[in-house]
Each structure stands twice: as structure tokens, then as C-alpha cells.
N, C-alpha and C positions, 0 to 999 in steps of 0.2 A: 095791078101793083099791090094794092092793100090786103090782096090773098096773098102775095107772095109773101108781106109781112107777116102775115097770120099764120103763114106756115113753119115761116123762121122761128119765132116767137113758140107756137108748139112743141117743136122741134128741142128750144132753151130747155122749156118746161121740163120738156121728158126727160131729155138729159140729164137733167138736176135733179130730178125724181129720183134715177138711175142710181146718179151719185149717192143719193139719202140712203137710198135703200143697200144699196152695195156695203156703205160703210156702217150702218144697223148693225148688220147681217155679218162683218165680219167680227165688228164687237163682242155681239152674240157669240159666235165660235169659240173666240180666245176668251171670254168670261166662264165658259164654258170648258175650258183646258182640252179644247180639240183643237191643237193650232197647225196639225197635220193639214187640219180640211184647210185652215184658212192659206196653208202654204199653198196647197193645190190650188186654191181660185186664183191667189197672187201671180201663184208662176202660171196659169195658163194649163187649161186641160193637154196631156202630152199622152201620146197612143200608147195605151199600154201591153200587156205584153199578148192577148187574146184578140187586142189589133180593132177593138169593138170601138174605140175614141178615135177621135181626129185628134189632131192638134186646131183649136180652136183660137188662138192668140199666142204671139211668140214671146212676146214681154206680158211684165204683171200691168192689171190697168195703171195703175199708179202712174208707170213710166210712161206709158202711151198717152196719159191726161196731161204729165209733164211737157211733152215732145207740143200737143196740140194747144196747151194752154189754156186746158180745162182746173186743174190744180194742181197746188204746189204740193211736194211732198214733206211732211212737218218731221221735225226730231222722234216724234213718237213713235209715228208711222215707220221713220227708218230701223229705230230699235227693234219692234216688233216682226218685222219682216228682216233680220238681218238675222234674228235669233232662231228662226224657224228652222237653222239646218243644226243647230247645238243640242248634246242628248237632252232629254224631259226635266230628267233629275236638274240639272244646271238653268234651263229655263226657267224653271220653278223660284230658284234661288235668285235671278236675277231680277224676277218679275217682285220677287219680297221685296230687296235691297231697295229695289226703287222706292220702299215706301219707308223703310226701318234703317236706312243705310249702313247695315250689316249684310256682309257678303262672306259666307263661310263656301270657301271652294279645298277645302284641306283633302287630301288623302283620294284625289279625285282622279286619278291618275291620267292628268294633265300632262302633255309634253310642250303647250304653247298657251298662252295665256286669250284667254276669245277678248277680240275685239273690243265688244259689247260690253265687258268691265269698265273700260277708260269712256265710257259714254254714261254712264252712270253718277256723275260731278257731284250727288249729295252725299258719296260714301265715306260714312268717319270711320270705318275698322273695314278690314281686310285681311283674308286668311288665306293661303294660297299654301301651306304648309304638307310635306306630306307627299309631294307630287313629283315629276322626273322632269322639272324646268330646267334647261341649259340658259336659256336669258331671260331678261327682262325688257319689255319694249321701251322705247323711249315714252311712248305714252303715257305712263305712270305716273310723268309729271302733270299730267292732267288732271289729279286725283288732287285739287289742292285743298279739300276737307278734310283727309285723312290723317286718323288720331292715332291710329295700331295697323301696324301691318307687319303680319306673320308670312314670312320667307321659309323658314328652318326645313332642314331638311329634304334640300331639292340637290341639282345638280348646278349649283351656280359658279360660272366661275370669275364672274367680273357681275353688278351691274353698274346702272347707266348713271349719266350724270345728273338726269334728268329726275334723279329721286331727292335730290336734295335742291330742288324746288316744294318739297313737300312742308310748309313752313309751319305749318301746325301739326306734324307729326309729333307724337307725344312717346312713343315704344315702337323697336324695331327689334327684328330677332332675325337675324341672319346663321342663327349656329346652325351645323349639319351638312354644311356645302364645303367647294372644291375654291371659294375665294382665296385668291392672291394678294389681292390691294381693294382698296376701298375708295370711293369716289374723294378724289383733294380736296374736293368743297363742304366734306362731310359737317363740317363745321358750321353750314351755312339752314341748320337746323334750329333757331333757338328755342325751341317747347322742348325738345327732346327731353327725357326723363331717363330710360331705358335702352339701351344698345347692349344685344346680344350677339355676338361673333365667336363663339366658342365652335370648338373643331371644323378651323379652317385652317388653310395654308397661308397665311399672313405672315411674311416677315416684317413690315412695318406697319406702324401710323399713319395716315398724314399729320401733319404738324397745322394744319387749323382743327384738328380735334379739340385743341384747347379753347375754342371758342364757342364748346355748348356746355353755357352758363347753368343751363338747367338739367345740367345731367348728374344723374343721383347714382346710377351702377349701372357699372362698365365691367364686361364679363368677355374676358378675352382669350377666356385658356385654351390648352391643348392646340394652339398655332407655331407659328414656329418663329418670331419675334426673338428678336437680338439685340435689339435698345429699346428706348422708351422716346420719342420727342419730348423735347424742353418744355413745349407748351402744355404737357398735363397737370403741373404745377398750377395751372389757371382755373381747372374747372374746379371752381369753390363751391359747387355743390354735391358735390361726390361723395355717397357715403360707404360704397363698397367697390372695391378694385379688384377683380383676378385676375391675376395672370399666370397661376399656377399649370405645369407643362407644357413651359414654352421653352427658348434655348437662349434667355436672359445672360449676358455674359458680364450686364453691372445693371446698375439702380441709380438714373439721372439727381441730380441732389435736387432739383426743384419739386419732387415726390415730396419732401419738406413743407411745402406750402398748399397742400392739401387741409385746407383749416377743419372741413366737416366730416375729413376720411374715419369712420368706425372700422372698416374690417379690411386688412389689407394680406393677401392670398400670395405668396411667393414660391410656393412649396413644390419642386422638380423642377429645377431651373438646375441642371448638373454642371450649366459652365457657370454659374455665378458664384465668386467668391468672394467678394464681401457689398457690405451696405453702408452707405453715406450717411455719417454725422449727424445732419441734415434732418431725420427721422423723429431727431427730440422733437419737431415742430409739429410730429401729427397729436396735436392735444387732446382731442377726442375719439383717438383709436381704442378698439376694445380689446379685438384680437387680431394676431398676425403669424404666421408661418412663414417662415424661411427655412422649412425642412427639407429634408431629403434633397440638399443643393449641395455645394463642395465648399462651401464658407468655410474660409483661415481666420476670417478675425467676425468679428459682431460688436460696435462700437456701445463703450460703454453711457452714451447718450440716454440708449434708452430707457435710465434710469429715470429720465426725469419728464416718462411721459405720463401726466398726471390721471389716465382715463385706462390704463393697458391693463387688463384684468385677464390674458391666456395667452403664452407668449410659445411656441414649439420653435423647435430648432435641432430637432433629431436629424440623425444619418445626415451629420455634416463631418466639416476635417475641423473641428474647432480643439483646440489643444488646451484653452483657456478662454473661459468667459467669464466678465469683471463681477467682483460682489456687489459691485454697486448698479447694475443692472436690478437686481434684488428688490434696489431703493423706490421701485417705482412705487405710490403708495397703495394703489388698489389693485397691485398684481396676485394675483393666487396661484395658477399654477406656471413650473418652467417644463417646459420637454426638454432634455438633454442625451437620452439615448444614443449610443452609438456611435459619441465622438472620443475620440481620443483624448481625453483630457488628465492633463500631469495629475498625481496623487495630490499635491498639496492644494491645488486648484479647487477638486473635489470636496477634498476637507473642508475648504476657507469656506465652499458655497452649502454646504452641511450645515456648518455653524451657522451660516447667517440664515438659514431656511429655517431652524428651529428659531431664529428671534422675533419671527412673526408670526402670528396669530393666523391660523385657517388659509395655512397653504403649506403646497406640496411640490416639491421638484420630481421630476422624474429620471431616473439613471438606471441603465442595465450594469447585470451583477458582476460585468467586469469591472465597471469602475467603481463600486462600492467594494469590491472584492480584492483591490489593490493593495500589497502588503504593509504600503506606507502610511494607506488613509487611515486606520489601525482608529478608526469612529466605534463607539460604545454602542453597545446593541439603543441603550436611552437617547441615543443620539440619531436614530435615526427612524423618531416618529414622524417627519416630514416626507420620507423618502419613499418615494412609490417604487420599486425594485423591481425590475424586470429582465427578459433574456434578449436581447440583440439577436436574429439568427443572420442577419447580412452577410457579415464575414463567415461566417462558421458555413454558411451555402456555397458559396460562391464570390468569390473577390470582386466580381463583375459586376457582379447580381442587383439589379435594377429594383427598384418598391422598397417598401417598407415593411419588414418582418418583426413582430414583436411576442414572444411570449411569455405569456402573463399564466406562470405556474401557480397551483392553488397550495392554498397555506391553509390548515386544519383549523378548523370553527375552536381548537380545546389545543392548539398548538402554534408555536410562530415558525415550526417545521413544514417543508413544504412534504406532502407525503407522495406517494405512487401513485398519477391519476390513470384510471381505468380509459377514462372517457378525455379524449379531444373534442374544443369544437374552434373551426377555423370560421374565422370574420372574416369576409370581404366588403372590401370598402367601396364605396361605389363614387361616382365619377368626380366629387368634390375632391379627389386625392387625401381626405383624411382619414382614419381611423374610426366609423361611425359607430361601431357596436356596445360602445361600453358600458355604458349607462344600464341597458337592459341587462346585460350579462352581471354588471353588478348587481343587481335587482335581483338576479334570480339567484344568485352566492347568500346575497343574505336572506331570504324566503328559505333557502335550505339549510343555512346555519341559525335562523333561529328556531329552528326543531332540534331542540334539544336530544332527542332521542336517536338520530340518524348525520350521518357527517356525507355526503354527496361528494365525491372527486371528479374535479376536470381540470383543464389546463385549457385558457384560450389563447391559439393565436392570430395574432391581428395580419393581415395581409393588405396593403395598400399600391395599386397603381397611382401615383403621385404623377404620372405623365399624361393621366388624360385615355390610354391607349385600351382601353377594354381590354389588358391582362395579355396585350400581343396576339389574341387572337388571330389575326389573320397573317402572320408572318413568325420571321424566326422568335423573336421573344416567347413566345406560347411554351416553347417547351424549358423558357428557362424557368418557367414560371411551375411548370407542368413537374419538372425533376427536382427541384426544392419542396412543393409540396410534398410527393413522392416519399421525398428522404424524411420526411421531420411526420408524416400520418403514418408512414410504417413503426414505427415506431410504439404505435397507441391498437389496441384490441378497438376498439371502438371509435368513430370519427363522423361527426357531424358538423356539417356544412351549412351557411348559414349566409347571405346576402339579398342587397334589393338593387332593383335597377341592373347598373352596369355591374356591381357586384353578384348579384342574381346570376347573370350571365356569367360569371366565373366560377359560383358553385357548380351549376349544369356543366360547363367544359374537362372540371377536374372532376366531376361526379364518379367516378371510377375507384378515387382515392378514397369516400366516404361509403361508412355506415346506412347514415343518414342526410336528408340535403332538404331545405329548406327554401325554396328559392322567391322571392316575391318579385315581383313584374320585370320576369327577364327579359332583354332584347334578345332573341334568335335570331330574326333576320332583319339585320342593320340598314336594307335599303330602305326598307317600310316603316322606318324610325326617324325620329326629328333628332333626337339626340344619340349623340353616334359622334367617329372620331371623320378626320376628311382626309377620308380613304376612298380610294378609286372601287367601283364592284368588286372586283374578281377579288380583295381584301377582303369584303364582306363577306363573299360566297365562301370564302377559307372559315372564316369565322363562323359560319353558319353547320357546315360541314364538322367543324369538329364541335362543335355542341350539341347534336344529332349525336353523336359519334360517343361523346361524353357523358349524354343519358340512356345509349341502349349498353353500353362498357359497363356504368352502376349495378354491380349484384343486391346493393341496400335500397332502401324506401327513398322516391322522389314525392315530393309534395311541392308544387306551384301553386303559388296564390297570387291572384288577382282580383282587382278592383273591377266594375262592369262599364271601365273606359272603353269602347269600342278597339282601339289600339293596342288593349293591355293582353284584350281577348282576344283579337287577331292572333297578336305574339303567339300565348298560347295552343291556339290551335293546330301553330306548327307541329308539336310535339306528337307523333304517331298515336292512336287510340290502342294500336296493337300493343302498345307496353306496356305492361299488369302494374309495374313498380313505378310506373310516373302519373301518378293522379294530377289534376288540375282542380282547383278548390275558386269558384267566382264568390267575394262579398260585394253587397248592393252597394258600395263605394264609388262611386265617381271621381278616383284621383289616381297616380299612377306613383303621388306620394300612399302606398299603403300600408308599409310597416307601420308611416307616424300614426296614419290614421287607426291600424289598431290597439298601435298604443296608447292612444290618448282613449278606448273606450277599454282599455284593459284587458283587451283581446288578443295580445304580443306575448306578456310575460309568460301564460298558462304554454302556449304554443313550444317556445323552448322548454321550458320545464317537464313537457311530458317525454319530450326527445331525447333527455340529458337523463330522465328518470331511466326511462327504457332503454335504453345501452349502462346504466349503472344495473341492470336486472333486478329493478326496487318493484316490490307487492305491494298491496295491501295487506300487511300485516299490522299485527297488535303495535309494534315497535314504529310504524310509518304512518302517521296522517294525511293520506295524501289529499283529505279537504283542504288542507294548504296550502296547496301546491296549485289549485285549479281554481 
């Protein structure tokens, strides 16, 4: 009997020896980033294809020690062996998170989310951005650390409820996808800070939105929303609102009770016509647009909102807007372009533009050019004058056209400009370019010795649409250009981002094209409008099409964002005229960035030189200029 124990007992031994050394050995492997071999021991030698193996065990031991009640299988061990059939690159990534709980799976061309994510419970950020996701598991909700979680740019068209269990979520960015609605419990968020939903197909809210206390910007444009719920009035920490290119057909008055609102976005909303009272109560608004909509009235409230310092209201139907809007105390500029506004109207806001100090209304030269407003050339140092081309294109005609013809550095005549260059605006729906463009007017007018002619006009999608690219709009956009750069000997293009992409599409029209971090192909983009493919593929296709059409110089510039430089790679190497230019930049903002090192200004000016046919002559300093 006492051998038989002695035998059993040997027998424990080895076993457990077995055990030690098995799990050593598999350590070793995956410490070693061979987790191939360790898959192979797991799942059991299987005959390969020279027929030289057996099959040696049908299950991994794990399982086999499970069934006899040799050992349990722990949480580790399941991760480990669950990830063994996921490519290297994403094992890698999951095996960090577990220690850093940051998980970047962006651009990974995912079409399902592994498992092995929602088993990872320390992760505070999350980036899934970038990928061909049609859903989201319910398991997400199991993520209840997470602080940031990047969606944008996948194919979503609903998710689950179960995200808003996420109770420490602090930033969400949903833009880029095919949503519809959003979870009704979204509300049930309160860290939230940040929710991004731009270019999706939302027609509403839920209406517990208004219950995330802690949200500072709500970015909602280019969807297709037709009211507002009551409850946005509540979130009292909101400091920026867009909802610019949506199909807004009015503005809830509880929008009023926004106490922290600074920037409020209205701007292509073509069914809204008018705004609520109600507005005087945003007391810490900075700036606001309500342009390019169909407003009949704009209440004279806003005079008395004590923080509004840039107020646009172009390409509306407004026939009259009060002087006492004027009154606000720290407003500087109005935009008024392109409304229909009576003669005496004009006048009255004339006068009261010149009774303040360091500010400027903007008005194009029909309505300064009205027989009746009969204002004295001294009377209109406030007045920023420009040309509307809306009407004059097309009745129809969608965006925002502006041009801004040059006036002689030794003249308040505007003379014959040689040289066009058209701005495109890019996805914010405003008018971005001006500031530089002003920059480089005066760099050329203070050289006293040479006077430099251009004319710029301003081009703005105010809808979010990346200029109609992939449908009919393209070519309304395409034969308005057309008409107004025939026009000019010389034409250079100039845009970043989504305006980028509209210089390369109409690149045909220009001289010269400037383009900085164009999106070509919008599947491979987070930011983008929420357009089905074969949209995109249209879009993609005539921007190809847009840069081999160019007879003049193309210059793309890019930042060494990896996405920025993808983009560009699209563009054929076989085309002599479309250079790609990378700066060591890491942002896919890289106009700002080379503006802020003064690497912007030089960039147009040698462009604007060179179609002026300017030398280095005795008469030109061009160390000035660069």
C-alpha cells in the first residue's frame, strides 16, 4: 500500500514540476514577443502541411488541466491566449495599454472591435479613430475608466446604450460617421467636457442633453437638425456652440440661458429666419454668426449684450438692422454684406459706425452705392466695402462670395488688378484668409517704390459640404468660379484642410494653387461631411481630375502627421506641376503653424510676386518681401 502512496505522490510531484516548467517556458516566449510559438504549444502540435507532426493534444493544456482539475484558468492567461490570433502590430498595443492604459488603435483598418479591448478595465483613453467600424459592442460599457474616446471617422451608424454607462468619460468625438440619433441617456455623462458629432446625419437631440453639467463645447455642425431641445438652456457650462450647416428652421429662446456661452456658430442654417429676444441673456458671448441663413429680422436685443466683440450676419434677407444693435459696448466689427438693406437704414448705421472708436461695419458696394445713402466719402472711414458676388452668380448660388478689390497704396481708387487670388475657407464655414492676406497688402504697400495689384475673393462653404464635391453642388461651385477667375490673367488659389481640397478640385481655374493639408480621399479622414462612399469616391475623382486639368504650378504642403502624408501621397508622382512640400510639423493645423513661425506670409508673397512679373530690380526690394 505505502508504494502505491509513494507512487501517487511522485506522480503529484512531476506534475507540478510539469506545470512550473510549462508556465516558465511560456512566460519566456511572450517576454520574448514570440507569441507564435506560445500559440503553437497552447493550441496543441497540429500536422502540418509536409505531414512530419502528429497531432499531439486536441485542446491547449490550459483547458485539459481545467476539465481534470489540475488549474484554473486566471484572467491573464485568458487575455494572453485569446490575443494570439490578433495581427503583431495590435498585440503590441494591447500588451502596452495594460500598463499605460492608453490604447491607440486609429487608422488600423478595423472593421470589428477585438474583444480583448473591453478586457482591459484600466483604460482611460481610447482611440478607435480612422477605421471602417459599422458598430460598437455593448461591451464598451465595460470600459468604466475611460476619460477620451476617439470614434471619428468610421462608419457608425447608431451606438449602443451601453456608452453612456461610461461615467467618467471626459471627451467624446463622434464626427465623421453615418449617425442618426444618439443614445437618450446621453445625458447620463456628468464629467463630460467635450462631445464632437459634426458631419453626421442627426436630425435631433435627445432632450436629456441638457443634463451634462460639465460640458464646455458642443460641436454639432454640418448634420441635419431642425430644432434645438429646450433642455440646452441648462448646460451652464458651455462655452462654445456649433451648429453651423444644419437645416435650423428657428433658435429655442432657452438658448438665452446659456450664462458661460462665448462663441455661438449659426452660420448656413438657409431655413432660419429669425432669432429669439431671448439672446440679450448670452452676457459672455464673444462672437456669433448667423450668416449666410435667410433672417428677415435680427432683434434689436443684441444691443445690450455686454461681452459681443464680432457679430457677422452676411448673405441674409435682412432689409433692416436696428442702430441700437451698434450699442453693444465692446463690439468692433458688424458683417452686413449682401442683405438687402433700405438706403436710410444704411445711412443711420453709417452714422452710428463712425460714433465709435475702433470699429468697422462691413457692407458690399451695392449698398454703399445706393443713390439715396448720398454718405460723404469722410463718412465712410468705418466702412469696410466690398463686392457681394452671390446674386451677380447665381440666384441659387449656395456659400459665401466675397470680393475684396485692391485700392492703390497712393489712391482710395480701386485700380486694374493683374493678379487674383481666391480663399477658400475651410470647414468652420467662415472666411479664414484675411488677416494674412491683409499682412501681405501692407508688406507691399509699404514699399514705397512699387504698388502690387490683386483682388481677393473670399469663397465659403457655410454648409459643412466640402464645396459639393461629390454630388450636383460641385459644379455650381465649379462655374461661379469659372466666371469670376476668367476674368483675371493671373489666378492663384489658396486654402487649408477642407478648403485645400477645394483649391485642388478647381485647380484648373488657377495660375497658381497653394494647397496645405488637403483631404483627397475622405474615407481615410476623420473629418469629412456624412456622406455614404461612392460620395467620397466622386469627390476623390474630381480632385485627381482637378490637379492633372491645372496647366499652372501646384504646391501641397504638409505637416509629417502621418494622415496628412498618406493624403498627399495620393497625388500621382507622374505630375511635374504638383510638388508635395513635408514640414517637420506634427499638426494637420499647418497654415497656423507656419504662421506663428513666419513661414506663411513669405509663402503668398513670392506667389502674388510672380504672377505680378516683379524682379529684382533697382526699383523692388524684394528683402521685404521674404
Amino acid at each position: 500500500m505505502w508504494q502505491a502512496v509513494a507512487g501517487i505522490l511522485a506522480a503529484s510531484v512531476s506534475l507540478a514540476a510539469f506545470q512550473m516548467v510549462y508556465e516558465n517556458y511560456s512566460k519566456s516566449l511572450r517576454d520574448s514577443k514570440t507569441s507564435d510559438k506560445v500559440a503553437q504549444i497552447e493550441a496543441g502540435l497540429e500536422k502540418d502541411k509536409s505531414g512530419t507532426h502528429t497531432k499531439k493534444w486536441k485542446a491547449p493544456l490550459w483547458k485539459l488541466g481545467i476539465r481534470k482539475g489540475v488549474w484554473r484558468q486566471t484572467p491573464r492567461s485568458r487575455y494572453i491566449c485569446a490575443q494570439s490570433s490578433l495581427r503583431a502590430d495590435i498585440r503590441v498595443k494591447l500588451n502596452l495599454a495594460q500598463d499605460n492604459g492608453k490604447l491607440d488603435l486609429s487608422e488600423c483598418e478595423l472593421e470589428s472591435i477585438p474583444e480583448e479591448v473591453f478586457d482591459i478595465e484600466c483604460l482611460t483613453e481610447l482611440s478607435l479613430a480612422g477605421n471602417n467600424l459599422s458598430s460598437i459592442p455593448r461591451g464598451i460599457g465595460r470600459l468604466r475608466n475611460l476619460e477620451k474616446l476617439q470614434l471619428s471617422g468610421n462608419r457608425l451608424r447608431e451606438v449602443p446604450d451601453e456608452l453612456c454607462l461610461l461615467d467618467n468619460l471626459e471627451g467624446l468625438w463622434l464626427h465623421g460617421n453615418l449617425l442618426e440619433q444618439l443614445p437618450s441617456d446621453i445625458g447620463a455623462l456628468p464629467h463630460l467636457k467635450q462631445l464632437a458629432i459634426a458631419g453626421n446625419r442627426l436630425t435631433s437631440l435627445p432632450e436629456s442633453i441638457g443634463l451634462l453639467n460639465a460640458l464646455s463645447e458642443l460641436v454639432v455642425a454640418g448634420n441635419r437638425l431642425e430644432e434645438l431641445p429646450k433642455s440646452i438652456g441648462t448646460l451652464s457650462s458651455l462655452r462654445n456652440l456649433d451648429l453651423h450647416g444644419n437645416q435650423l428652421r428657428s433658435v429655442c429662446d432657452t438658448i438665452g440661458m446659456l450664462s458661460s456661452l462665448e462663441e455661438l456658430w449659426l452660420q448656413g442654417n438657409k431655413n432660419l429666419e429669425g432669432l429669439p429676444p431671448t439672446l440679450r441673456g448670452l452676457h459672455q458671448l464673444k462672437k456669433m454668426s448667423a450668416a449666410d441663413c435667410s433672417l428677415t429680422q435680427i432683434p434689436s436685443e443684441l444691443g445690450e449684450m455686454q461681452e459681443l466683440q464680432d457679430l457677422s450676419l452676411y448673405g441674409n434677407k435682412l432689409e433692416r438692422v436696428s442702430v441700437d444693435i451698434l450699442q453693444a459696448p465692446r463690439l468692433r466689427k458688424v458683417w452686413l454684406e449682401g442683405n438687402p438693406l433700405h438706403s436710410e437704414n444704411v445711412r443711420d448705421l453709417v452714422h452710428a459706425a463712425n460714433r465709435k472708436i475702433c470699429f468697422h461695419i462691413g457692407l458690399d458696394d451695392v449698398q454703399v452705392a445706393i443713390e439715396d445713402v448720398r454718405v460723404a466719402d469722410n463718412d465712410m472711414k468705418n466702412v469696410l466695402s466690398s463686392r457681394i458676388f452671390s446674386n451677380c452668380v447665381s440666384e441659387s448660388m449656395d456659400g459665401y462670395w466675397k470680393l475684396d478689390r485692391h485700392v492703390g497704396a497712393h489712391s482710395s481708387v480701386a485700380n486694374a488688378s493683374p493678379v487674383l487670388v481666391v480663399a477658400f475657407g475651410s470647414a468652420p464655414g467662415v472666411p479664414n484668409w484675411g488677416g494674412a492676406i491683409r499682412r501681405v497688402r501692407e508688406n507691399f504697400n509699404n514699399d514705397s517704390h512699387a504698388e502690387i495689384n490683386f483682388d481677393v475673393l473670399y469663397v465659403v462653404d457655410p454648409h459643412r459640404s466640402w464645396y459639393g464635391g461629390g454630388d450636383e453642388r460641385y459644379s455650381q461651385y465649379n462655374n461661379a468660379i469659372e466666371k469670376i477667375a476668367s476674368q483675371y490673367p493671373k489666378v492663384v488659389f489658396i486654402g487649408d484642410s477642407m478648403g485645400a481640397t477645394a483649391a485642388l478640385m478647381f485647380a484648373k481655374h488657377a495660375t497658381m494653387v497653394h494647397s496645405f493639408c488637403p483631404q483627397i480621399d475622405l474615407s481615410k479622414s476623420s473629418i469629412r461631411p456624412g456622406e455614404e462612399e461612392a460620395w467620397e469616391g466622386i469627390l476623390k475623382e474630381r480632385v485627381l481630375a482637378g490637379i492633372e486639368a491645372c496647366s499652372g504650378d501646384i504646391q501641397v504642403h504638409v505637416g509629417n502627421w502621418h494622415h496628412d502624408v498618406q493624403q498627399s501621397n495620393i497625388i500621382p508622382s507622374s505630375l511635374e506641376h504638383a510638388r508635395v512640400k513635408i514640414y517637420g510639423i506634427d499638426s494637420h493645423r499647418l497654415a497656423i503653424a507656419l504662421d506663428r513661425g513666419n513661414k506663411l506670409i513669405p509663402i503668398l508673397e513670392s506667389s502674388i510676386l510672380q504672377c505680378c512679373g516683379v524682379t529684382n530690380t533697382a526699383n523692388i526690394r524684394l528683402s521685404n518681401f521674404f
